[in-house]
matplotlib code that plots the C-alpha trace (Angstrom):
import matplotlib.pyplot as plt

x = [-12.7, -15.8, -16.7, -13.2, -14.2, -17.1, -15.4, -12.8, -15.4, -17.5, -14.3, -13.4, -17.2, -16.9, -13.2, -14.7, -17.9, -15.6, -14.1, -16.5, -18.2, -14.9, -15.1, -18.6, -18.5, -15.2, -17.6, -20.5, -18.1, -17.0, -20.3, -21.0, -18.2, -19.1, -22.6, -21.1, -18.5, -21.4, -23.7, -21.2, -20.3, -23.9, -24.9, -21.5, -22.8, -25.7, -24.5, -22.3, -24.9, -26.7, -24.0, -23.6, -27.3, -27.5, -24.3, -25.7, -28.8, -27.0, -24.4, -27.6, -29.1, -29.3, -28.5, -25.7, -23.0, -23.8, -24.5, -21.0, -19.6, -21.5, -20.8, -17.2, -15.6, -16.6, -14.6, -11.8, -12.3, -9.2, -9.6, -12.6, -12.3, -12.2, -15.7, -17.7, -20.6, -23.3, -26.2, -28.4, -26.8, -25.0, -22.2, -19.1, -15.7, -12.7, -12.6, -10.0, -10.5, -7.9, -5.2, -5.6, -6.2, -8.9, -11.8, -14.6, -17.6, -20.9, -24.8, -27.5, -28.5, -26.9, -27.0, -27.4, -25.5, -22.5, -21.9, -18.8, -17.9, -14.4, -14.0, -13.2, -10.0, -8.3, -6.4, -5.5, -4.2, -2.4, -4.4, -3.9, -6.7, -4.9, -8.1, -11.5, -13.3, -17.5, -19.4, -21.8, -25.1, -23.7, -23.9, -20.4, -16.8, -13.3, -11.1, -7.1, -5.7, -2.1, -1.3, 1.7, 3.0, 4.0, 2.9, 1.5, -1.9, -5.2, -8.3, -11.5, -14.4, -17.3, -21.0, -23.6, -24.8, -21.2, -20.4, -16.5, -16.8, -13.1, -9.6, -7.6, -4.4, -6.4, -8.2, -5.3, -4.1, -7.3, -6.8, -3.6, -4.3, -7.2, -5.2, -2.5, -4.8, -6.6, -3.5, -0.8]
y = [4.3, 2.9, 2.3, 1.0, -1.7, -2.5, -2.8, -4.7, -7.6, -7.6, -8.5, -11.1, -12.4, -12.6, -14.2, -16.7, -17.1, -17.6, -20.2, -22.5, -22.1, -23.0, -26.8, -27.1, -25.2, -28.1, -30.8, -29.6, -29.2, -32.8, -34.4, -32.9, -33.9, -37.4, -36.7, -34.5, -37.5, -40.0, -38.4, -37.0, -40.8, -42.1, -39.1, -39.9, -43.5, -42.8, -40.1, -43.1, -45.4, -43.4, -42.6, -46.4, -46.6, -43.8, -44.8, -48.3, -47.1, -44.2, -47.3, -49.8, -47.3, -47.9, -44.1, -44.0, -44.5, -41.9, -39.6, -40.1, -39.8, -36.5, -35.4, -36.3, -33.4, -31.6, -33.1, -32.0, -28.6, -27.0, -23.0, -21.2, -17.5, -13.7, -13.5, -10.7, -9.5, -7.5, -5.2, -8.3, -10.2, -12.5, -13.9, -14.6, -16.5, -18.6, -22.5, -24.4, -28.3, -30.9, -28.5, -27.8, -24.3, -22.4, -21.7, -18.5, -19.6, -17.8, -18.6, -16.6, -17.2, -18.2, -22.0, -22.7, -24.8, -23.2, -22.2, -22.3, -19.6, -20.3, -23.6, -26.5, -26.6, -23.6, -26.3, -28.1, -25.2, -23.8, -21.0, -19.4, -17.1, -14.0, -12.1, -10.7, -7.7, -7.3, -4.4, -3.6, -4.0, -7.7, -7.2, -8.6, -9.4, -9.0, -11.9, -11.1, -14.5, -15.8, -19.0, -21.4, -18.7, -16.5, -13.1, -11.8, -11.4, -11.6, -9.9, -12.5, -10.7, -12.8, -12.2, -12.9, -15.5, -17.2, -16.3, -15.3, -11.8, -10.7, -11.1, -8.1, -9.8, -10.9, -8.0, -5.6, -8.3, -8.0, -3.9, -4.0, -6.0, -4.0, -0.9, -1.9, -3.0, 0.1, 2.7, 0.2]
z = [36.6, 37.2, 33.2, 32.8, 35.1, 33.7, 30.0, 31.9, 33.5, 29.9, 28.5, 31.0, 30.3, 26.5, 26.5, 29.1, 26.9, 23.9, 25.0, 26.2, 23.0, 20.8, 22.4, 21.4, 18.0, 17.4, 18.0, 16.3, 13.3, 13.9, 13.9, 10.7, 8.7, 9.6, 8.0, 5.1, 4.4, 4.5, 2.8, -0.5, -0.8, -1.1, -3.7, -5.5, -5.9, -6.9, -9.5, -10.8, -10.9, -12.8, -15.3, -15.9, -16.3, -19.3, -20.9, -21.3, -22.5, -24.9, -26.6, -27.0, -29.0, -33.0, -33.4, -31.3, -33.7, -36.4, -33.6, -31.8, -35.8, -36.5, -32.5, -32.7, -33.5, -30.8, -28.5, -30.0, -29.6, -27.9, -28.5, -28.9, -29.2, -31.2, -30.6, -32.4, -32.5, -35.4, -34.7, -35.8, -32.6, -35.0, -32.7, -34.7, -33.5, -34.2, -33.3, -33.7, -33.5, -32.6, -32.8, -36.6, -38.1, -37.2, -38.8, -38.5, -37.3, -36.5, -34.4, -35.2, -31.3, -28.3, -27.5, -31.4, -34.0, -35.0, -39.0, -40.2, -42.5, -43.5, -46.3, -45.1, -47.9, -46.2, -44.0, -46.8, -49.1, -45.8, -44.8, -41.2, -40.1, -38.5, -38.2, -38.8, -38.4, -38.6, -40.6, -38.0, -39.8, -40.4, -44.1, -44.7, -42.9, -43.8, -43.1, -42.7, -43.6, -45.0, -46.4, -45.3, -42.8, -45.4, -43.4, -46.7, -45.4, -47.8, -47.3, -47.9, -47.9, -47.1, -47.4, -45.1, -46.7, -46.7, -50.4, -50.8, -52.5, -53.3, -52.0, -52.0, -53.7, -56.4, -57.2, -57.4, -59.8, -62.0, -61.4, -62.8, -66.0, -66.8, -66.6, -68.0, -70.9, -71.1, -70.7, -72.8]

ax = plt.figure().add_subplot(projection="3d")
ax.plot(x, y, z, "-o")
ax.set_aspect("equal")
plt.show()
């Protein structure tokens, strides 16, 4: 009886003690937002300021418009993706820019310039890239790709140097003739 008493009281004390301490822990969070408020205003106009200050700077510039031209393009980038990677630590991916197909693209390092690996006619002539998969050591990749939406996939093959090596439609065309030279 005596301990429940005890527990009993040390509650009473904490709920008591709790609170008196919720009025001040109210204000103290009051006071500070006025600070907080204050304070996130003056950094925002300075971060403003500041962003006036360079953009003025970056548009008086006599490199600044073939630098936007050249940089351009990467503002339009609305999917990267498919990323793979070699035993070299090659990273390959898919980025599509401005909504247009997507080409493979590929850093030897992260934070580099990109390389793109697909031509740049492959939007032209209608090719979709469906695809790709990495030979580990890097040495080459195979590309799945079809052209106008046709779901007759080709398989590019593609260096690492970015040479086009074969496409598997073609080749079982040149198969073909040869053999049926040779047997007819």
């Amino acid at each position: 009886m005596k301990k429940l008493t005890i527990a009993l009281c040390m509650a009473a004390v904490m709920l008591l003690a709790v609170n008196s301490f919720a009025d001040r822990i109210e204000d103290v969070l009051n006071e500070a937002d006025t600070w907080i408020i204050s304070d996130t205003a003056r950094i925002m106009t300075y971060i403003d300021s500041c962003a006036k200050a360079v953009d003025d700077r970056l548009l008086s510039s006599p490199y600044w418009e073939s630098t936007h031209r050249d940089l351009s393009f990467l503002l339009g980038i609305d999917y990267t993706g498919s990323a793979q990677i070699d035993n070299t630590g090659r990273i390959y991916f898919q980025m599509r820019i401005t909504g247009e197909t997507g080409h493979l693209f590929y850093m030897d390092e992260p934070m580099s310039w990109p390389t793109q690996l697909s031509p740049n006619n492959w939007a032209q002539e209608g090719y979709t890239i469906w695809g790709y998969d990495v030979y580990p050591s890097g040495e080459y990749l195979l590309v799945r790709a079809m052209r106008h939406g046709s779901e007759r996939h080709d398989i590019w093959q593609f260096n690492r140097d970015v040479l086009f090596l074969w496409q598997r439609r073609r080749l079982v065309l040149l198969l073909r003739c040869f053999l049926s030279r040779r047997l007819g």
